[in-house]
Structures are given as structure tokens and as C-alpha cells.
C-alpha positions as CSV (number, residue, x, y, z in Angstrom):
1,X,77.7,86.6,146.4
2,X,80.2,83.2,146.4
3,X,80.1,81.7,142.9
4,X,79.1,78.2,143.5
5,X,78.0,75.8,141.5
6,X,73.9,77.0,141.8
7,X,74.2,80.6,140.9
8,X,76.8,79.3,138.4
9,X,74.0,77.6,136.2
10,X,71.2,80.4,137.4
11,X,73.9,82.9,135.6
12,X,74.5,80.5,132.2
13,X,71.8,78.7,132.1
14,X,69.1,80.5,133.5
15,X,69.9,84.5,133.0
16,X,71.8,83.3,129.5
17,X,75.2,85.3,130.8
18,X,78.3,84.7,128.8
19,X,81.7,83.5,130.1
20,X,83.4,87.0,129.6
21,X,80.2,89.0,131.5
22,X,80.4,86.4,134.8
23,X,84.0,87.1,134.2
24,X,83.9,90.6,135.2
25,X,81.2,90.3,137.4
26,X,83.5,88.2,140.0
27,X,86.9,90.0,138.4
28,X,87.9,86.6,137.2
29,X,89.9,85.1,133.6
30,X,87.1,83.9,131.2
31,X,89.4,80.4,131.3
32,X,88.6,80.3,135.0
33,X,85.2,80.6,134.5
34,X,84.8,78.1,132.1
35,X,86.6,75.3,133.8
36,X,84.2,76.2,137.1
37,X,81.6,75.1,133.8
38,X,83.4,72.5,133.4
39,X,83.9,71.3,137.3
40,X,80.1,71.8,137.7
41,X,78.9,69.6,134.8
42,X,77.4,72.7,132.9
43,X,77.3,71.9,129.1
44,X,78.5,75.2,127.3
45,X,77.0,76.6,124.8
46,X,78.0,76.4,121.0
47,X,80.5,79.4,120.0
48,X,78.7,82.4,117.8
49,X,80.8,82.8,115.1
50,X,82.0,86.4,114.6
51,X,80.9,88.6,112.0
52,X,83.4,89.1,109.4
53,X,84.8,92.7,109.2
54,X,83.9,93.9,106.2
55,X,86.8,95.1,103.9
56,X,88.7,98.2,103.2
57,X,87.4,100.4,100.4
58,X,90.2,98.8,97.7
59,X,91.0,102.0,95.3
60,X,91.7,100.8,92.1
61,X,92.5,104.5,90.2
62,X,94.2,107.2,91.9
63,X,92.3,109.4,93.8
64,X,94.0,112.5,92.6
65,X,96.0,114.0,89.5
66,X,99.3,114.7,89.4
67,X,99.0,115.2,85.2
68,X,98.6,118.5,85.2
69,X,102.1,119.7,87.3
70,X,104.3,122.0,85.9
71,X,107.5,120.5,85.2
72,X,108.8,122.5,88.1
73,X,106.5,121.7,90.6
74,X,107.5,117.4,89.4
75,X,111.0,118.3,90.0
76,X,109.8,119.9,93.2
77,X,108.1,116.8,94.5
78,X,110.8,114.7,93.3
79,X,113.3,116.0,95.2
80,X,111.9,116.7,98.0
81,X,110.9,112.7,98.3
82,X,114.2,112.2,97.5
83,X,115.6,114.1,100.1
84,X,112.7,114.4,102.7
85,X,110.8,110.8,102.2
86,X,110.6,107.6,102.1
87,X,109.4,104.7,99.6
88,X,109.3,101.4,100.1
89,X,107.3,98.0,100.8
90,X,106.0,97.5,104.1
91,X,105.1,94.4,105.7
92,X,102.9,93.5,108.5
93,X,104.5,92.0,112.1
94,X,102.5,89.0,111.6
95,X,104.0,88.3,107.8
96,X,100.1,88.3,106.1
97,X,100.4,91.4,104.4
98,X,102.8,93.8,102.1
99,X,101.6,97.7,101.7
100,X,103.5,100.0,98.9
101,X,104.0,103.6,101.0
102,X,105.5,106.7,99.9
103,X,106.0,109.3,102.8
104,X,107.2,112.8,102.9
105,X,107.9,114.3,106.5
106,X,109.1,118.0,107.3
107,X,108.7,120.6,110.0
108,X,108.0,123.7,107.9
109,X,104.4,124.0,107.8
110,X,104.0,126.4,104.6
111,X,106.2,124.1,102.7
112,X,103.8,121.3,103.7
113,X,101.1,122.8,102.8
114,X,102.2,123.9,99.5
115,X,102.7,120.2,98.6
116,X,99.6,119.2,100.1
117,X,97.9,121.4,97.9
118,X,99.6,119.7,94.5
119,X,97.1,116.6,95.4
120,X,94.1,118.4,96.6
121,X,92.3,116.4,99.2
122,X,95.0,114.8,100.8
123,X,94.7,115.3,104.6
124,X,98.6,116.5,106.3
125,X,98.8,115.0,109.5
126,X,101.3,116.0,112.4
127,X,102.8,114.2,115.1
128,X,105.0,115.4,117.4
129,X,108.8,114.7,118.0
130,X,110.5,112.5,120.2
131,X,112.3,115.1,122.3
132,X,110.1,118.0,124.0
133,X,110.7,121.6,122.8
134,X,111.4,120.3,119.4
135,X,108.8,121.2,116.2
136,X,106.0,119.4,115.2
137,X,106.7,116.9,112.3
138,X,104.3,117.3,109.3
139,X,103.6,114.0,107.0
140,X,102.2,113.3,103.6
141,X,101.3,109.4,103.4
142,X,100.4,107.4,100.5
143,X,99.4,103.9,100.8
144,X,96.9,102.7,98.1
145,X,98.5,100.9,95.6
146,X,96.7,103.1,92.9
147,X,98.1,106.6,94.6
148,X,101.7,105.4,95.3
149,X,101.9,104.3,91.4
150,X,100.1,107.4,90.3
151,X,102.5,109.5,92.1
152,X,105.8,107.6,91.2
153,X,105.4,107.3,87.6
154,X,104.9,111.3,87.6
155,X,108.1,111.9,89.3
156,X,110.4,108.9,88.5
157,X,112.1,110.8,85.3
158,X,113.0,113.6,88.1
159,X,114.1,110.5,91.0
160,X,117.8,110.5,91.5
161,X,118.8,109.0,95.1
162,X,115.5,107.1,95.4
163,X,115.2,105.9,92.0
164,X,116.2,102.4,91.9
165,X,113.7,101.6,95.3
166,X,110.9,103.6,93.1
167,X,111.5,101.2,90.0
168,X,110.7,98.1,92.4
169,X,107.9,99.4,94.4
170,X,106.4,100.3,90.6
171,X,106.8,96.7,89.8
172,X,105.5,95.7,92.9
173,X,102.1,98.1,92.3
174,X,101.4,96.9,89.1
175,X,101.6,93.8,89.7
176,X,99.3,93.9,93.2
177,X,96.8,96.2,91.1
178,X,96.9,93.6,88.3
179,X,95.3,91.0,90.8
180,X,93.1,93.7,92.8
181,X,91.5,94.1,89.3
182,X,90.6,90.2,88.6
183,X,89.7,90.2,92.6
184,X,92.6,88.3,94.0
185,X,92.9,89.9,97.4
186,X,96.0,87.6,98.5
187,X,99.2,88.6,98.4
188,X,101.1,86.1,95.6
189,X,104.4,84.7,95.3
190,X,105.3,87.3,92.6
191,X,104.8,90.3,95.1
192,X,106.9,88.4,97.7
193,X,109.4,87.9,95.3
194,X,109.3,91.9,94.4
195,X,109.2,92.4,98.3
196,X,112.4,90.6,98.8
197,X,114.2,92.4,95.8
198,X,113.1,95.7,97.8
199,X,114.8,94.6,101.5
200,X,117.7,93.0,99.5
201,X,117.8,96.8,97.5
202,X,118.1,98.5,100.6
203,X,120.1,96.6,102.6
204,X,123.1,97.1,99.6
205,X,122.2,101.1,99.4
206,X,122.7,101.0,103.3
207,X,125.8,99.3,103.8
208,X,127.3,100.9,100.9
209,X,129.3,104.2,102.0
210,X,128.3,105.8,98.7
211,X,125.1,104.7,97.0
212,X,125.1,104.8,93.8
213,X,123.2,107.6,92.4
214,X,121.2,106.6,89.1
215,X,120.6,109.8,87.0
216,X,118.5,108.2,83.5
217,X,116.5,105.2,82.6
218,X,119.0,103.7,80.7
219,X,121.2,103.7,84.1
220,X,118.7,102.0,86.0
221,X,119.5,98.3,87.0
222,X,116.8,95.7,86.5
223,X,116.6,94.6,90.3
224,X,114.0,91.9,89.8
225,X,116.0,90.2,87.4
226,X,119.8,91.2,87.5
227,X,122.6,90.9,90.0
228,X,121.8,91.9,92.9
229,X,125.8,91.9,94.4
């Protein structure tokens, strides 16, 4: 059936369609439908508001212990992050939001699940690789503010090649947790600041041919607050 103006108001007035169902009916752009509305004098109806999502479950203690590790099995971890993972400050593509993360990626499935095991519950997930024929890539992801300090502060005295981004993304945790804990949900100009600190960090350990290699606390550079050259 044509859409003219009649059926148009027997469909939005009448039947109490929407814009985006006598869209699809007729296979046509919901703008296109509401400037035939508009063409035929029909007085649109006042937008519903949406209903706000409700928020992520915010985790403000770890969900797992790493207190009771061997000194072995904290080495373990520690170098295995430092030679198999990755930690850092993400940010979203539209610039609203940072996330700490701390990821550890290999293909050898009992190793995996060994250090899967360390945290209890934490699920291992696997996606596979780019090229066909090659082995599945296992991954251990942290991304609540409360696990990814947990977890550093347990294995920062064992850190060496990803020490210095650990001290920032420490900095950065405490100081997001901090505000998750008087219920201020927006990131701050102090996280910013740390998130800067972190891509200025690692754009020097990248175009440096040999990154310096921090072995002790005392070695450590304050990167919020000192030269950053």
C-alpha cells in the first residue's frame, strides 16, 4: 500500500506506530518518514526519554588474594607479566573514559591454567590468531581498578622491565579508587594528568633502543613529578 498522507496519520495517529516501525514497514530512513510528518501537517509526538542503563557493578576490594603466594610463584607472575603482558591506562575512542588493565597472553595452555589458578575464579579466555594454522592465544585480563592494584602491589618488588609503567598505573588506581569510594564516578583532572604521564612513559621506553631496566625502589623515577626527558 502507497504511503500517502491518509494511511500516514491512520499509522501515527490512529494505530499509534512509531517513526522507526513505519520505517521498516515501507523500507524507508526514519528521517524520511518524519519529514512526510512534517509535509502532511501531522504534529509528532513528544520524544520518550530513554531509560538510563543502569551501572556496572563498581568493585571497590579485590575480588581475589594474591597474599598468600609463595615468593616463588610472585616472582613467577612477575616475570611472566613482564615478559608475556601488558600494563597500562586505556582510554576510550570517544575520550570519556580511562580503564587501568593488566593482561597476560600466551599459547601454552597448562601454563595458563597454572596462573589462572593463582587467582581462583578468574575466567581464561582464548581468541584465536590472526594467521590460520597458528595456536590459540590464551588471556588473563584485569580491569577493575581494585584487582589491577591488588595484583601490582603483590608483584611490583619482583617488576623489572615493566616496573616504571606499574608505578604510574598504581598512582593512577589509587587515586580513581580514592573518588570511587566518596562516589565520584567522573574521571578528574588528576587521573588525566596520571594518564598523560603513562603515554608520555611509553612513548620514551619505545623510542629508546635500550629501555632502561629499573631493578629496586630506590631506582625507580618519580614519573608524575620528575623529568620526564
Amino acid at each position: 500500500m502507497a504511503l500517502t498522507d491518509q494511511w500516514l496519520r491512520q499509522l501515527y495517529e490512529v494505530e499509534r506506530r512509531s517513526v522507526s516501525d513505519i520505517a521498516r514497514m515501507y523500507r524507508l530512513k526514519p528521517q524520511s518518514v518524519s519529514r512526510y510528518l512534517q509535509v502532511a501537517g501531522v504534529r509528532g509526538r513528544p520524544a520518550i526519554p530513554a531509560q538510563r542503563q543502569p551501572r556496572k557493578h563498581v568493585y571497590l576490594v579485590p575480588r581475589f588474594s594474591l597474599a598468600c603466594l609463595s615468593d616463588t610463584d610472585k616472582g613467577y607472575l612477575a616475570g611472566f607479566i613482564d615478559g608475556e603482558g601488558s600494563v597500562g591506562i586505556t582510554s576510550r575512542r570517544t575520550g570519556d573514559g580511562l580503564t587501568p588493565a593488566v593482561c597476560i597472553a600466551n599459547t601454552h595452555l597448562p601454563t595458563m591454567n597454572f596462573l589462572s589458578g593463582l587467582f581462583g575464579h578468574v575466567v581464561l579466555r582464548s581468541t584465536v590468531q590472526a594467521k590460520p594454522g597458528t595456536k590459540l592465544l590464551y588471556r588473563l585480563e584485569f580491569k577493575a581498578v581494585a584487582d589491577v592494584l591488588h595484583l601490582l602491589e603483590v608483584i611490583y618488588p619482583c617488576l623489572i622491565t615493566k616496573r616504571r609503567e606499574a608505578d604510574v598505573v598504581m598512582r593512577f588506581c589509587r587515586v580513581r579508587l580514592s573518588r570511587l569510594r566518596a562516589g565520584q564516578v567522573r574521571v578528574s583532572l588528576d587521573e588525566w594528568a596520571l594518564y598523560q604521564d603513562f603515554v608520555v612513559l611509553k612513548a620514551m621506553l619505545k623510542g629508546s633502543s635500550q629501555p632502561e631496566i629499573v631493578r629496586s625502589s630506590t631506582d625507580a623515577p618519580n614519573i608524575v613529578e620528575g623529568d620526564s626527558a
